[in-house]
Each structure stands twice: as C-alpha cells, then as structure tokens.
C-alpha positions as CSV (number, residue, x, y, z in Angstrom):
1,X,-14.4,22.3,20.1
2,X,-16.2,20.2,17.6
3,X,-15.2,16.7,18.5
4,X,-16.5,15.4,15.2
5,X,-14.1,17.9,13.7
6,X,-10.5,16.2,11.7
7,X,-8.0,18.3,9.8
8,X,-6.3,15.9,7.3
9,X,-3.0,16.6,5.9
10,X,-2.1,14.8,3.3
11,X,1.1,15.8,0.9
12,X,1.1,15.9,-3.7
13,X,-2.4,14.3,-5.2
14,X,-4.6,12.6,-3.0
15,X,-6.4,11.6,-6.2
16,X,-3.8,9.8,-7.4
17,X,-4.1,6.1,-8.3
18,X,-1.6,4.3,-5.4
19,X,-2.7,2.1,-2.6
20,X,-1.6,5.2,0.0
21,X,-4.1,7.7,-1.8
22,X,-6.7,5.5,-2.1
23,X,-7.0,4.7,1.5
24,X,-6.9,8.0,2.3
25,X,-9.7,9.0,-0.1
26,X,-11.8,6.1,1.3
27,X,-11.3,6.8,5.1
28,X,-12.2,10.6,4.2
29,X,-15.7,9.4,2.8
30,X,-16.4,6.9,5.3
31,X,-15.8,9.3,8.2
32,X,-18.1,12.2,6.3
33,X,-20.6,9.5,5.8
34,X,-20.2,8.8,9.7
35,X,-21.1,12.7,10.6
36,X,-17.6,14.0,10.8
37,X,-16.4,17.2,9.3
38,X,-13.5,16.3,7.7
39,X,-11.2,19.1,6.1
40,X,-8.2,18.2,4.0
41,X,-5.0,20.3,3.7
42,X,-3.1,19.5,1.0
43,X,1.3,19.8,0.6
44,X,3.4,20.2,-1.8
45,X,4.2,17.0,-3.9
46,X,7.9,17.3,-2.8
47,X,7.5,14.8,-0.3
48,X,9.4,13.0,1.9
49,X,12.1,15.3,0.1
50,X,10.5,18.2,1.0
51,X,11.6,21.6,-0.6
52,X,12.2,24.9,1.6
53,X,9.4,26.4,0.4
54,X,6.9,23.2,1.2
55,X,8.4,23.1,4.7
56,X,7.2,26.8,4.8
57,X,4.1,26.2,3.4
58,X,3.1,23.5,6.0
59,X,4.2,25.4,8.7
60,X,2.0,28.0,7.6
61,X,-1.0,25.4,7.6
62,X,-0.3,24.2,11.0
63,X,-0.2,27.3,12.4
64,X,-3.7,28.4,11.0
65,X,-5.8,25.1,12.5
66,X,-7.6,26.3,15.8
67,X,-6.2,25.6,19.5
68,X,-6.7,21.9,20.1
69,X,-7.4,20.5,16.5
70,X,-7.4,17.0,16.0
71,X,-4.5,16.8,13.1
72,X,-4.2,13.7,11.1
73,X,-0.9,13.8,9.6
74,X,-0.3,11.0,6.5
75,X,3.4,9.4,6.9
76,X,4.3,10.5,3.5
77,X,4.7,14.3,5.0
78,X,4.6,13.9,8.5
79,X,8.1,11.7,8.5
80,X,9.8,14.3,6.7
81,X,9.0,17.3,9.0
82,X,9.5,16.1,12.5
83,X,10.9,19.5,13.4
84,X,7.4,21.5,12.4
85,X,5.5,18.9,14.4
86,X,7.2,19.3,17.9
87,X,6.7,23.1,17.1
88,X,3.0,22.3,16.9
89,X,2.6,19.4,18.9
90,X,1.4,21.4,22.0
91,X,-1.3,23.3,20.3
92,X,-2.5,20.5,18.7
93,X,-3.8,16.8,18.6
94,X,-1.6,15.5,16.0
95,X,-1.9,11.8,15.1
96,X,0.3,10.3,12.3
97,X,-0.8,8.3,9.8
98,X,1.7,5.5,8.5
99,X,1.6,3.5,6.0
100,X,4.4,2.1,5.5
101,X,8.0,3.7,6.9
102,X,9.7,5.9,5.1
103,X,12.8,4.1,5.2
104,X,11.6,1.0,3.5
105,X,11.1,1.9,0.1
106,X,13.7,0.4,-1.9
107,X,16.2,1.9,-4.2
108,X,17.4,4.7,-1.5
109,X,21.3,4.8,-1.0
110,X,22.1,3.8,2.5
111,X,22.5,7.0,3.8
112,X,19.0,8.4,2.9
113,X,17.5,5.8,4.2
114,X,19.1,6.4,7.6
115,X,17.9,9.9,7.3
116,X,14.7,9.4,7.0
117,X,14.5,6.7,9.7
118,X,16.0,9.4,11.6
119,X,13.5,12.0,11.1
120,X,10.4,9.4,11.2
121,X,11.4,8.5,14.6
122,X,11.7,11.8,15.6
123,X,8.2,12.4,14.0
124,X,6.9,10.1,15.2
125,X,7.7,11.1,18.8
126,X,6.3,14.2,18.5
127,X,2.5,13.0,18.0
128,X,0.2,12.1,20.5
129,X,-1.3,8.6,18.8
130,X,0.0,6.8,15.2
131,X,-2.4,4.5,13.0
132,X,-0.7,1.9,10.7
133,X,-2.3,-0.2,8.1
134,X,-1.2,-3.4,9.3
135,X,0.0,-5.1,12.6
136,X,3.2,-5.6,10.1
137,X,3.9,-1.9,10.3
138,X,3.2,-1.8,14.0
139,X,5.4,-4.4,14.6
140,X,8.5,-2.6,12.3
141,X,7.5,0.9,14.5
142,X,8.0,-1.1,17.7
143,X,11.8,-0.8,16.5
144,X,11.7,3.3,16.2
145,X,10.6,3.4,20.2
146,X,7.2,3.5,19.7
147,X,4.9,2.0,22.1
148,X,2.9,-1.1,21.0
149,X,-0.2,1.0,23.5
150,X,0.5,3.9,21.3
151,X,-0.4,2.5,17.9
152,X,-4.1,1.6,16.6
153,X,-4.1,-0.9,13.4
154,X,-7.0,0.3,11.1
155,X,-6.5,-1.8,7.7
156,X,-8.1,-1.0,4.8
157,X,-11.8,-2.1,3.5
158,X,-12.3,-4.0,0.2
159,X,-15.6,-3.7,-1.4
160,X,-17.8,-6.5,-2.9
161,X,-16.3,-8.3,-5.5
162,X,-17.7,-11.0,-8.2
163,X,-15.6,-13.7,-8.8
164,X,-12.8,-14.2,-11.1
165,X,-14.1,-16.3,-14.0
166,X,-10.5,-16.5,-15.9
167,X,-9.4,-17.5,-19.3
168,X,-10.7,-21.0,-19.4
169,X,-9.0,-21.6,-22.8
170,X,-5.5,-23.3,-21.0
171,X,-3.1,-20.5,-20.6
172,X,-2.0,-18.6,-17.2
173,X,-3.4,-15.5,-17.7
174,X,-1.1,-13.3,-14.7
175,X,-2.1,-9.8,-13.3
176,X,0.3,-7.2,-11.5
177,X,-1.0,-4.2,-9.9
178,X,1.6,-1.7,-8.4
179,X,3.3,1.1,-9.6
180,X,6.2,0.1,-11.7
181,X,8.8,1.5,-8.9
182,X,11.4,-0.4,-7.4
183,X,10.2,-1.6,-4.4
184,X,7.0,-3.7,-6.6
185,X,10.5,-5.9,-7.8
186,X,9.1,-5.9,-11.1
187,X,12.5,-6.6,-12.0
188,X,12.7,-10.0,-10.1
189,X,9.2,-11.1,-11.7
190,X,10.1,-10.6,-14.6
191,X,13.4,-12.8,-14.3
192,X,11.3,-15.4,-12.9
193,X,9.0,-15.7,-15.6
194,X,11.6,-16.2,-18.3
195,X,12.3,-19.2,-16.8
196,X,9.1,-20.5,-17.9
197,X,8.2,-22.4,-20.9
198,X,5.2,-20.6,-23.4
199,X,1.3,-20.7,-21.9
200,X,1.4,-17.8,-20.0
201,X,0.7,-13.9,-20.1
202,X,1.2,-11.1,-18.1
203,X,-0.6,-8.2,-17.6
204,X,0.9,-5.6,-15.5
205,X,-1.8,-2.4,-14.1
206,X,0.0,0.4,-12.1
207,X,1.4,4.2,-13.2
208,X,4.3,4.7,-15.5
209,X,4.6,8.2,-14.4
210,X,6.3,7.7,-10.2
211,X,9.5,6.3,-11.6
212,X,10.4,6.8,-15.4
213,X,14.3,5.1,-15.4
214,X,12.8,2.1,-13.6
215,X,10.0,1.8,-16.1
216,X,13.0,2.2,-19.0
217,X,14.9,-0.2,-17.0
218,X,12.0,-2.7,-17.4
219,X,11.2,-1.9,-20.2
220,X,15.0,-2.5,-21.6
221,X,14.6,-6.1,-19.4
222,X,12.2,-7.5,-21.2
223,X,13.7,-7.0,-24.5
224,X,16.9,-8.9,-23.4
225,X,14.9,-12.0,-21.7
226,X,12.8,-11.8,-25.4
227,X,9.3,-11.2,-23.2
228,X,7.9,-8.3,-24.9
229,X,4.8,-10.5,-26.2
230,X,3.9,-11.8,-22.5
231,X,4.0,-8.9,-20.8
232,X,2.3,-6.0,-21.1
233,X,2.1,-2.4,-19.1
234,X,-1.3,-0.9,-18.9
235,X,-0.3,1.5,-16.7
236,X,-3.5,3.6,-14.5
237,X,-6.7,2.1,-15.3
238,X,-10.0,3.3,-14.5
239,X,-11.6,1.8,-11.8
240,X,-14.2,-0.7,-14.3
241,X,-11.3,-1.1,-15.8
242,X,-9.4,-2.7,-13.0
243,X,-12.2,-4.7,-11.8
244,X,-12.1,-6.3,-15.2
245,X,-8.9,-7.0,-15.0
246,X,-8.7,-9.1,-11.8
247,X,-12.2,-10.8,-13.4
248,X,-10.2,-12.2,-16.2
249,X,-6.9,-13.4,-14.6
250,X,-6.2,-16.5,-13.3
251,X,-3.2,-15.9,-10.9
252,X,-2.4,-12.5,-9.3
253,X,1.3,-11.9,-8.7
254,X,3.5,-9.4,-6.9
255,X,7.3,-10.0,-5.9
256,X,7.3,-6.5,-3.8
257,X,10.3,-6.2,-1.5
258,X,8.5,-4.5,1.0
259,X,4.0,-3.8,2.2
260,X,2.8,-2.1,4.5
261,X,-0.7,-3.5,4.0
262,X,-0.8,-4.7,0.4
263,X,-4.5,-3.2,-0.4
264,X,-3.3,-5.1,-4.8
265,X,-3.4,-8.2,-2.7
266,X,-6.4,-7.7,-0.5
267,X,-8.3,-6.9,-3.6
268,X,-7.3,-10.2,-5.5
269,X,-8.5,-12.0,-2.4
270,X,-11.8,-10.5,-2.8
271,X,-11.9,-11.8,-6.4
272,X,-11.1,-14.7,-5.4
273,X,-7.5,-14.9,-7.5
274,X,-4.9,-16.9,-5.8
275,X,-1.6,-15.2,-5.2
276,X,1.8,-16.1,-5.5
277,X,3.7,-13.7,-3.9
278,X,6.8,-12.6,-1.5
279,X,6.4,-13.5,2.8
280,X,6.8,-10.1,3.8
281,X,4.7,-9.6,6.8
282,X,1.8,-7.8,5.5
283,X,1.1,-9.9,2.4
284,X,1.4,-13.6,4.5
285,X,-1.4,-11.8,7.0
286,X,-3.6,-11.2,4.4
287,X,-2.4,-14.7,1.9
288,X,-2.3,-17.8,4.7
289,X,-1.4,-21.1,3.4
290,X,-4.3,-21.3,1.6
291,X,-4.6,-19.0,-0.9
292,X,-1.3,-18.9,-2.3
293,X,2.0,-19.7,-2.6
294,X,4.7,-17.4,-1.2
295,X,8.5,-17.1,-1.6
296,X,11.2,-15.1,-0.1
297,X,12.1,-11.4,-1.7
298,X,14.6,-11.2,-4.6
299,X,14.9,-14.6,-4.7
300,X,14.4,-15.5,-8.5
301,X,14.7,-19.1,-9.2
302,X,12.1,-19.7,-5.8
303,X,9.8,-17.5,-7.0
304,X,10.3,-18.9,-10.9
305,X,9.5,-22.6,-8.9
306,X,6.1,-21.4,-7.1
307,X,4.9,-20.1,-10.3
308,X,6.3,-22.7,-12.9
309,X,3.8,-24.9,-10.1
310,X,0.9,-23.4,-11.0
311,X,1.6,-23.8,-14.9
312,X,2.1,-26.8,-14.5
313,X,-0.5,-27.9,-12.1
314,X,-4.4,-27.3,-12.8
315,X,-5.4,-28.8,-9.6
316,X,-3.3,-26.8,-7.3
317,X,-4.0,-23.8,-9.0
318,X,-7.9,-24.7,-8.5
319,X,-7.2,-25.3,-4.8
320,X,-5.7,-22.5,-3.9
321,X,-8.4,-20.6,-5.8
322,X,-10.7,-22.3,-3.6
323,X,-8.6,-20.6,-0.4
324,X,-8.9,-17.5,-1.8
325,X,-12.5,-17.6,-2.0
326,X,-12.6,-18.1,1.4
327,X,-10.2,-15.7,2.8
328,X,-12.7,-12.8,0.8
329,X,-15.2,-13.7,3.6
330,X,-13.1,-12.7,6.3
331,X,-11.6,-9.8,4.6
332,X,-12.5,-6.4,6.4
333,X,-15.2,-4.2,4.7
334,X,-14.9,-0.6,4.5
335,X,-17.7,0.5,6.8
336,X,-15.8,-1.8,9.4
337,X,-12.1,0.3,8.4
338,X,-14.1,3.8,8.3
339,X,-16.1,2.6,11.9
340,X,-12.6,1.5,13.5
341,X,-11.3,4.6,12.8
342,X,-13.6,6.9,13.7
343,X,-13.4,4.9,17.4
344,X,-9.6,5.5,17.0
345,X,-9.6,9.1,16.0
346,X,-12.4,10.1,19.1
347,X,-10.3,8.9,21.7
348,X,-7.6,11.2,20.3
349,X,-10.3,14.0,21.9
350,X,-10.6,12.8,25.3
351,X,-9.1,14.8,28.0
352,X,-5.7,14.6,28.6
C-alpha cells in the first residue's frame, strides 16, 4: 500500500469559488507538491440533499478504491451518507473532512436541520479520524459525541498579501466577501447600514448563483431602505480581481450567523483591513480585540453602532488597522496548513 497514496471525495464543483472549495483545492496542491498521490472523486452536486441516483453513484466509487485506502471524505457529502460509510468503513481508512456542520447553515426549517445533525453524527461515527477547520468546529463536534483525541484542527493558509492602501479621499469604502446565502446575514448588514448617515460605500464580492430568492430578497431590501447607490453586488471575481478589491477598501465587514473558519476574514487580515464583524467562534479566533470590532449575530442596531464608530472615528479606524497588520504575521501560511495535514493524514496509515 502506497502510504503517500489519498483518495479525495469531494461532492458538485470543486472549482467553484466558496471558501469550502477553495481549501480543498489548496490542500490538494500542497499535498502533490509534498510527494503525495492525490486522486479526487468527484459527486454529484446534489449534496447534502443527496438524490438516489448520487447515493448510488458514491457507493459505486467506494466500492472501487483498493483494500485499505486512505479516504478523505469532505463534510459536504460525507454528512449526508452515513449509511454508505459504515458499509465501507471496514475496508477502508475513511477520515471526514468538516468544515463546518451540516446543521448550521441557516435558513433550514427545524426539522431538516435535525436531520442532518442526525445523519452527521452518525457519519461521523463511522470514520476512523475527522479534520475541522477551526478549534470552533472542534469544539461544536464535541456536542455530536465525538472525541476531542479524535479530531485534528488543520486551518487554512493565506498567502502573501500587500497592504490595503484604501480610498484616502474621506469616505468608508466597505467590502463583503461571501456568497449572498443566508447564513452571510447580508440581510442584517444591510439594515445596519441604513442607519447611517452618507460617506460610505459598499461593495459586496461573492456568487449570485447558490441562492437566487435570497439574492432577490436583497436585492428587493435595498430598494426599500433606498441603498441601491451604496451597495453594489459584484458577484464571482477573478482572483486579481479580488485582491484588488480588499487593496482598495477601508473596512471589511461580514454579519455571518455562523463560520467554520472564516478563510473572507483571514484574508482581510492579511491585507491588513480591519473587521467589523459578528463573535461567532471562528471569526473572534482569527479578529482579537485588536483588529476589529465585533457584535453579536442578527443584532441590527449593535452592529449599525460598531460600524457608525468607525465613520465617525478616523483614529479608531487607523488603530484597529494597525491590529490587523499585526495579526497577518501570525496568520498560518499554506505550506504550514498543507505540512499539518500531511502529518495528520499519515498517521491515518499507521497500523491499527
């Protein structure tokens, strides 16, 4: 068996431009780079509601890996199937991937959400080792009856960045990045900024495409609060693109309800943009009290406070500017992600 060997199985477009597919894609080159063989097996893009026929079809690529594989099974699909991986779990190494849980993106009725808890748990009891992005996550999975001893952290890298310069003219220039889907609470931004007097602007970077009646519903938002010349949806971006972007803001901001690493955030931090964001676990790891200001989720009027502040205040936005830059030192690189993981994933070979 070629212990350099993974089999990654990753569920719809792994070239697709969201935080989840874009670690994947990054953890793929850095192992290659690090001598593994990585081969990727990709599912249909029905999941976590997966279709008949995907179930079929990703029982069918289980069963052809060799005796002994070592799987690596991203959340996305591996939550949804538990029943397909204690079928396999014998025959092979399987290792789940999670991002963030299933059960935590917003906008589910109560009962699906329950479901999928359900069947992540059982998933998740089926493999032999699970990697989250964040301690965050490891901390939620603690709750599904997973061990603490059975979880490895591996967050993502962020590469190099230059500094954001800004507008430098006297307005707030603000940049979103996140899929306009309702767990990003778009929604709650966007109430919060119409409590703001004129001197600001609002770029918001992120696809259009994962959730068309929340974009209309955003869209139909900004009419009433009279904020269609603020904001604006650029929706995917090329990656110069992006980089430009975060270059020429000021401020980044993000009101999501729910992280599982935050890899928007991190990558503000590396341009040295403060943040002024929501406390969910994973984005006050990566924030401090230095480098932003953060409010509880949903709530409107504190997070309209924290960012009439910074309108109003050169100085404390220049300060936490200043944190910023120094939390990019100390941000993980991805050679150190790619290296963490291959450690991680080698151990998942050792003799039982």
């Amino acid at each position: 068996m070629n212990t350099r060997a993974l089999e990654f199985i990753v569920p719809g477009d792994i070239n697709a431009a969201t935080g989840g597919y874009g670690y994947d894609r990054r953890i793929i080159a850095g192992l290659r780079a690090l001598g593994w063989k990585v081969s990727v097996h990709g599912l249909s893009d029905s999941f976590p509601q997966p279709t008949a026929a995907a179930l079929t079809d990703a029982n069918e690529v289980l069963a052809q890996l060799p005796e002994q594989a070592l799987v690596l099974v991203d959340g996305l699909a591996g939550g949804a199937m538990p029943q397909l991986l204690r079928v396999h779990a014998t025959r092979l190494r399987l290792v789940a991937l999670v991002h963030h849980p299933l059960a935590a993106e917003s906008g589910l009725a109560a009962h699906r959400a329950l479901e999928l808890r359900n069947s992540e748990q059982l998933a998740l009891k089926a493999v032999r080792h699970v990697i989250v992005t964040s301690e965050a996550t490891k901390l939620v999975l603690k709750s599904y009856g997973v061990e603490p001893d059975s979880v490895s952290v591996v967050e993502p890298g962020t590469d190099a960045a230059l500094l954001a310069h800004g507008t430098q003219d006297g307005s707030l220039k603000m940049l979103c990045v996140a899929a306009l889907i309702p767990r990003k609470g778009h929604d709650v931004l966007f109430e919060a900024l119409a409590l703001l007097p004129q001197g600001w602007s609002l770029t918001c970077v992120g696809s259009l495409e994962h959730s068309p009646a929340t974009v209309r519903q955003l869209r139909a938002q900004l009419q009433r609060l009279g904020l269609e010349q603020q904001v604006t949806f650029a929706g995917e971006v090329d990656a110069a693109t992006l980089d430009r972007h975060y270059r020429e803001a000021d401020l980044f901001v993000l009101a999501t309800r729910f992280e599982g690493y935050g890899m928007a955030v991190a990558e503000a931090l590396a341009h040295g943009l403060p943040v002024i964001g929501t406390n969910v676990d994973a984005i006050a790891e990566r924030v401090g009290r230095d480098a932003g200001l953060l409010v509880p989720p949903d709530d409107v009027e504190a997070l309209g406070a924290a960012l009439g502040r910074i309108l109003n205040d050169d100085a404390l936005l220049s300060a936490l500017a200043e944190g910023a830059a120094r939390v990019r030192n100390i941000l993980p690189t991805w050679t150190e992600s790619c290296s963490l993981m291959s450690r991680v994933l080698a151990l998942q070979h050792a003799p039982d």
